[in-house]
Structures are given as structure tokens and as C-alpha cells.
N, C-alpha and C positions, 0 to 999 in steps of 0.2 A: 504494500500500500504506500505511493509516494505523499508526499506533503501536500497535491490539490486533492487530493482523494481524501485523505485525512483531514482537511479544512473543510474543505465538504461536510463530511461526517459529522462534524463537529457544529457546522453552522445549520443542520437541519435539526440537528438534537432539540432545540431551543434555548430559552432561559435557563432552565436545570443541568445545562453540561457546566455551565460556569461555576457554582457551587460545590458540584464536584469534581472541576480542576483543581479548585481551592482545595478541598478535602485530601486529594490524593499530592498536590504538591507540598501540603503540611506536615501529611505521613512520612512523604520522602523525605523532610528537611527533617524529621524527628529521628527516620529509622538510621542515614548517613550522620548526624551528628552522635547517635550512640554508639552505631559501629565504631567509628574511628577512638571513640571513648574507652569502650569495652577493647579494644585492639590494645590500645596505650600501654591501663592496665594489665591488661592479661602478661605482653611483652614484659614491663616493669616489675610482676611483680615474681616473675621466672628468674629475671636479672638478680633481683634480690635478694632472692631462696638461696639461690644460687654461691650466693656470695654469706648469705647468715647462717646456713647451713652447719657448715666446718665448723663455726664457732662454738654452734650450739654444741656439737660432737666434741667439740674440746673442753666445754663448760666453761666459756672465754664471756662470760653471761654481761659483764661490767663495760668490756670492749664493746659486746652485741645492744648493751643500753644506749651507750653513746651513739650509735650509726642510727639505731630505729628513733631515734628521737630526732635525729637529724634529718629525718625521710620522711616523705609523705604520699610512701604509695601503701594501698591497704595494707599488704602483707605486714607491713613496722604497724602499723596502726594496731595489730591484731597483735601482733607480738605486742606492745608497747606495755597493752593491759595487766598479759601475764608475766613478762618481768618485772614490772611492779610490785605485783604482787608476792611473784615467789620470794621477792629481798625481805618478806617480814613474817609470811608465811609460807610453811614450808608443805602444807597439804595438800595432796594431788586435785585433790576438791573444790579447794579454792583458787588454783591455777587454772582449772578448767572452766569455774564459774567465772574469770575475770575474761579468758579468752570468750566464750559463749555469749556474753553480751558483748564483745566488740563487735562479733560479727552479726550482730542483732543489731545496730547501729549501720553496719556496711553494706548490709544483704541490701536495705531500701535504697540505698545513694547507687547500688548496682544496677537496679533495675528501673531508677527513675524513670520517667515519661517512656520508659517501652510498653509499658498498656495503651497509652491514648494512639501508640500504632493500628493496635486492635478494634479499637474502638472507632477510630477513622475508617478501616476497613470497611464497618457493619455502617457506620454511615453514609460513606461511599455506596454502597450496594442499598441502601434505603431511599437515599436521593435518586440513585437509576428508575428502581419500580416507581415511585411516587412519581417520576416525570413522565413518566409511560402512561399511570393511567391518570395526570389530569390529559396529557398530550391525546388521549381515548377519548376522555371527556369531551375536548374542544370538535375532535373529529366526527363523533357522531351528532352532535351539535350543529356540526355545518353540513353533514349530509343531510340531515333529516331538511331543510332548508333546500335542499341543491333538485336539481333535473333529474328526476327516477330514472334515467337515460345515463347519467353522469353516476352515482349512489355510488355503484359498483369500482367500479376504478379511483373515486375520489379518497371512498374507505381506503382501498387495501398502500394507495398512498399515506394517506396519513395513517395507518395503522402501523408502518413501516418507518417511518421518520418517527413514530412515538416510541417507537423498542430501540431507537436510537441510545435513547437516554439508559435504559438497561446493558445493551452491551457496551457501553462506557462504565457505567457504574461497578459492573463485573471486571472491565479492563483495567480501572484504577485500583476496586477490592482483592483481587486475586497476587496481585504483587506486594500489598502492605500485609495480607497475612503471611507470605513467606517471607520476607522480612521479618515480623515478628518473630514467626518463628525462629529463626537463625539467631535474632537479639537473644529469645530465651536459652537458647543449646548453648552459645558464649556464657549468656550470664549465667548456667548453671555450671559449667567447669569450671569460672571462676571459684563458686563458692564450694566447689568440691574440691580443688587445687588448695582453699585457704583449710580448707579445712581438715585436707590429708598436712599441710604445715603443721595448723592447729596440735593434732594427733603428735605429731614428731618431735616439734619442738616440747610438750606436755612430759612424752617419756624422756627427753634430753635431759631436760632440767630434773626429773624423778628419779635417774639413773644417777644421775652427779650428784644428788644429794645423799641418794642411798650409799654411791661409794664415799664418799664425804663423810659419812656417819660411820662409814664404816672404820676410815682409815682414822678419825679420831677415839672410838671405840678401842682400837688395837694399840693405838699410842698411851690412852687412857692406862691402859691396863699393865702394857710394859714397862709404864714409869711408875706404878705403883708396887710393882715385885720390889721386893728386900734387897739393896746392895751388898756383893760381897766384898769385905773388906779383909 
């Protein structure tokens, strides 16, 4: 379909393809500003793992305070919580509760404005049938008026320019819900990505305590035997 054929198309639709250009160019301007958002993150916060990782495997926890606090991509943010907390408390309970509401804070700033993709979609496809049957409306309206001679051919024209506005409406909806989609399948490995972190870094910090406790427990004990003299 070239660009007169598509003008066409478009200028027999009537009043209602305007409304859902708006609709569907809304969509698009929401679902490309979250891609490239979600892209960012996702990138940044692999970069990060990536790099806080070793630390955590080392129990370098003082080093790993100072980077995440210096950072502002989710994954520090999520960390931020639970080293926090492990410096005063040392139970795995309440590292997990410090992390679990960071990302209950994260989860909604992830998936900001990708519903109203959704929801433009079903708007888009409601503006189409609505233009269809007033565009009915107006048609039978002026047949019933027109040459019993004319009836036939004027219908099946305007019944054909009024399902304009349908397969536009369809043309704009069928794209923003896979969009959608795609927004949601990013933003859910996000939050499975922060949240296999979550898990990792929880045992890091529980394993270094426990050898921690361990190896003052043994110093505890050997400095307490009786010197020989």
C-alpha cells in the first residue's frame, strides 16, 4: 500500500481516524520511551552485578557500601537496603525483609506507564467500532432519503468507508498490545534478574557471617586454654 492509497484510506475513514492516530501515536511514544528505559536498566544493572558480585564472594561488604551508595541503578538500590541492615543486624530475616521492600518500591518505577500501552490499545480498537457504527448510522440515514434506484450501491459504499475506521482501529491496537507485551517479558526479567541478586547476595552476607562467627568462636576458645609455662 503506497502513501496515496494510505491517504486515501485515511481521509475516507472520517473524523474518528484522527483520534485514533492520537491514540496509537501516544502508545508508541509510551511503549519507545520505556523500551529504551527498560534496555538502560537491564544493560546497567548486569554491568553492576557484574562488578559487586566478587565483592560480595569476598565479604568486601564496607568496599561494596561505598560503590552502591555511589550508584543509582536498581540493583545498589536493592543492595543499599540490605547492607544496611546486615551492619546492625545480623539475621537472615531481616536482610531479606530490608531487601523485599526495596524491590516493592522498584517493581512500580519498573513498570511505570506500560499499562496505559494497554489500555490505549482497547481504546484504539473502541474508537474503530464506534466510528463504524455512527459512520452506519449516517449511511443508512442518507439512503433511506436517496433514489430506490441509487439505495443499493450508495449503502454498500458507505458501509465500506464506515469499516474504515475498524480496520484502522485494529491496525493501531494490534501493535501496542505487542508492545506491551514485550515491555512486560523485559520488565519481568528485570525483576527476576534483581531478584536471583537478591537471593545471592542474602547467602553472601549469611555465609561470611557464619564463617565470621565461626572463626571468632575458635579464636574465642584457643585463647582461653591454660598457658604452659
Amino acid at each position: 500500500m503506497d502513501f496515496h492509497l494510505m491517504l486515501a484510506f485515511f481521509q475516507k475513514g472520517g473524523p474518528f481516524m484522527y483520534p485514533i492516530l492520537f491514540v496509537f501515536l501516544t502508545g508508541m511514544a509510551i511503549a519507545i520511551e520505556r523500551w529504551f528505559q527498560l534496555s538502560r536498566i537491564r544493560s546497567q544493572n548486569r554491568k553492576m552485578w557484574n562488578t559487586f558480585y566478587p565483592m560480595l564472594a569476598k565479604g568486601e561488604f564496607d568496599k561494596l557500601k561505598t560503590m552502591v551508595n555511589k550508584d543509582n541503578s536498581t540493583i545498589s538500590q536493592m543492595l543499599v537496603m540490605g547492607l544496611a541492615r546486615q551492619g546492625k543486624l545480623r539475621r537472615r530475616e531481616d536482610i531479606e525483609i530490608a531487601m523485599e521492600e526495596s524491590m516493592m518500591e522498584i517493581i512500580p518505577r519498573l513498570e511505570k506507564r506500560t499499562p496505559y500501552v494497554a489500555i490505549l490499545s482497547n481504546i484504539a480498537t473502541l474508537l474503530g467500532l464506534l466510528g463504524t457504527i455512527m459512520g452506519l448510522i449516517e449511511a443508512f440515514t442518507a439512503v433511506a432519503n436517496a433514489n430506490p434506484a441509487e439505495k443499493a450501491d450508495m449503502l454498500s459504499a458507505s458501509i465500506s468507508v464506515a469499516m474504515n475506521t475498524t480496520a484502522f482501529g485494529l491496525m493501531s491496537a494490534i501493535p501496542l498490545l505487542l508492545c506491551h507485551a514485550k515491555l512486560m517479558t523485559t520488565t519481568g526479567q528485570i525483576v527476576d534478574s534483581l531478584e536471583m541478586a537478591s537471593v545471592k547476595a542474602l547467602n553472601s552476607i549469611t555465609s561470611s557471617y557464619r564463617r565470621k562467627s565461626e572463626i571468632e568462636k575458635q579464636s574465642a576458645e584457643s585463647g582461653g586454654q591454660p598457658v604452659k609455662g
